[in-house]
Steps between C-alpha positions, in 0.01 A plus 500: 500500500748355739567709802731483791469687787779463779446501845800619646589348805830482731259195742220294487195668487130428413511526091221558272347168375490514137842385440458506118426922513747556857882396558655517799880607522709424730684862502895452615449133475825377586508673903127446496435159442352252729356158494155487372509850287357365206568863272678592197817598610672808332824315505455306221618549146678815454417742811584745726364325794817611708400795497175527658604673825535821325263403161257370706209387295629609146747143574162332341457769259827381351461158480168531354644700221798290424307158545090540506311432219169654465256724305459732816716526852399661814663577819342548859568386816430248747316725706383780221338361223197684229158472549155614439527700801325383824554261767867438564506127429697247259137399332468893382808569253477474156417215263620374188198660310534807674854561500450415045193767548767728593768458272268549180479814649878567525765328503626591849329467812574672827437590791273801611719778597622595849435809546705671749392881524708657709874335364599507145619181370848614529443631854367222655833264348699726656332549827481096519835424350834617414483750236782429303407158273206723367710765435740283286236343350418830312865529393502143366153589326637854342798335421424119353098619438425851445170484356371351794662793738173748425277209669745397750439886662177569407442143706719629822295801541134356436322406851370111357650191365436158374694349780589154680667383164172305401381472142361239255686591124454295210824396374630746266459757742608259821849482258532882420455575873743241615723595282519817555471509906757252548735708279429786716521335824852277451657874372365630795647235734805533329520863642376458836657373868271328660685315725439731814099488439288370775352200420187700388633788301725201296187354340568851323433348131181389607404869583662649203279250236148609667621885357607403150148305413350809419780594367506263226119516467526874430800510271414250277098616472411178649128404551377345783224413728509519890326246710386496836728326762507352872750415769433199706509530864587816763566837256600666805388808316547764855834348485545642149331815494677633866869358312408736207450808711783438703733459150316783391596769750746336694778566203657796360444553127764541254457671197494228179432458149151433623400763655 
C-alpha cells in the first residue's frame, strides 16, 4: 500500500525520517518560503495555497486531493503527529506497518477524542471564536446537505471530538471527504465577512473543518479506528485548562439550536 502522510508545516522544523511513509508541506507556500525549505509546497498544481491564512492547514488538504496519488493519505502536523503513545519524541509515531495494521481495521484513522467536559462542542467555538461562520455553516448544510444536518447538531451538543483536523483515509474516502468539506467550506466563505477578524479568529475555516469530521464520519456510517497521538515540545496544558474556564464562565450564553 502506498501511503502519504503530510506534515504540515508553515517553517522548517525537525521532520520524521522516513521520507517514503512522511511528507512535509510547506502550508501557504508562496509567503512562507525561504531558502533551504526543502518541502512540498501546496502551491503547486491546482491549489488553494492563497488561502492559508484563514484555511490554515486544509491548504495541503487540497492539493493533496487535486494532485497526490496514493492508496492511503494522512494529515498531521509538524508538531502533532500519531503514535503508540509514550514519550513525546519524533522516533515514537507511527510506522508504515503500523499505520497498514490500522487501516485493515478501517479505513479511517483518527485521532483519540478531546474530550472537553464542561463545553459542548458548539460552546467552546463560540466561547473561542465568533459565532456566526458556525452558525452559517448549519444553514449551508440544511440548505445544500440536509441529511447531514441531524449529525451536524447532534455533533455541536456532544462534549468530545476527533479534533486538530488529523486523519489517515484511504483514498476513496480521502475523495468523499474532500469533496464534500470543501463544498461546504467555499459556500460558507461565500457568506461570511471576514475581513474585520483578528488575525486569529480569520484562520476561521481551519476551526470550522475540525467540527465537520465527525460530521461526515457520522452521516455517512463511516468506520474508523482512533490512534494514539503526541505533540512535540511545551503543551502548555495550565495555559489551556485556566483559558477554558475563563471562556467558560466569563461569557453570557445565548440560547441556540444546540442547546
Amino acid at each position: 500500500m502506498k501511503i502519504k502522510v503530510m506534515v504540515a508545516a508553515h517553517k522548517e522544523f525537525p521532520m520524521p525520517e522516513n521520507k517514503d511513509l512522511y511528507m512535509p508541506v510547506l502550508v501557504g507556500a508562496t509567503k512562507n518560503y525561504k531558502e533551504g525549505i526543502n518541502y512540498q509546497r501546496d502551491d503547486e498544481g491546482k491549489n488553494i495555497s492563497l488561502k492559508n491564512p484563514n484555511f490554515n492547514e486544509l491548504t495541503a488538504v487540497y492539493w493533496a486531493w487535486k494532485n497526490l496519488d496514493a492508496d492511503a493519505i494522512g494529515l498531521v502536523h509538524y508538531r502533532r503527529l500519531f503514535s503508540k503513545g509514550g514519550k513525546r519524541e519524533l522516533d515514537n509515531i507511527l510506522n508504515k506497518e503500523q499505520i497498514e495494521q490500522l487501516l485493515d481495521k478501517a479505513p479511517i484513522v483518527v485521532p483519540k477524542k478531546r474530550k472537553y467536559y464542561i463545553e459542548s462542542n458548539y460552546s467552546h467555538y463560540v466561547h473561542a471564536h465568533p459565532k456566526e461562520p458556525l452558525e452559517i455553516t448549519r444553514d449551508v448544510i440544511a440548505e445544500n446537505y440536509p441529511r447531514y444536518l441531524n449529525a451536524f447538531d447532534q455533533v455541536m451538543r456532544k462534549t468530545s471530538a476527533h479534533m486538530f483536523n488529523m486523519f489517515i483515509m484511504k483514498k476513496k474516502e480521502f475523495n468523499q471527504y474532500s469533496e464534500w468539506l470543501f463544498d461546504v467550506l467555499f459556500k460558507v466563505e461565500d457568506k461570511i465577512d471576514i475581513s474585520e477578524y483578528s488575525v486569529q479568529d480569520a484562520r476561521v475555516f481551519g476551526f470550522l473543518s475540525e467540527r465537520l469530521l465527525d460530521v461526515w464520519i457520522t452521516t455517512n456510517n463511516k468506520k474508523y479506528v482512533e490512534s494514539k497521538w503526541i505533540q512535540l515540545g511545551n503543551r502548555k496544558l495550565l495555559t489551556k485548562v485556566l483559558s477554558l474556564i475563563v471562556r467558560k464562565f466569563g461569557i453570557r450564553k445565548t440560547k441556540t439550536h444546540f442547546q
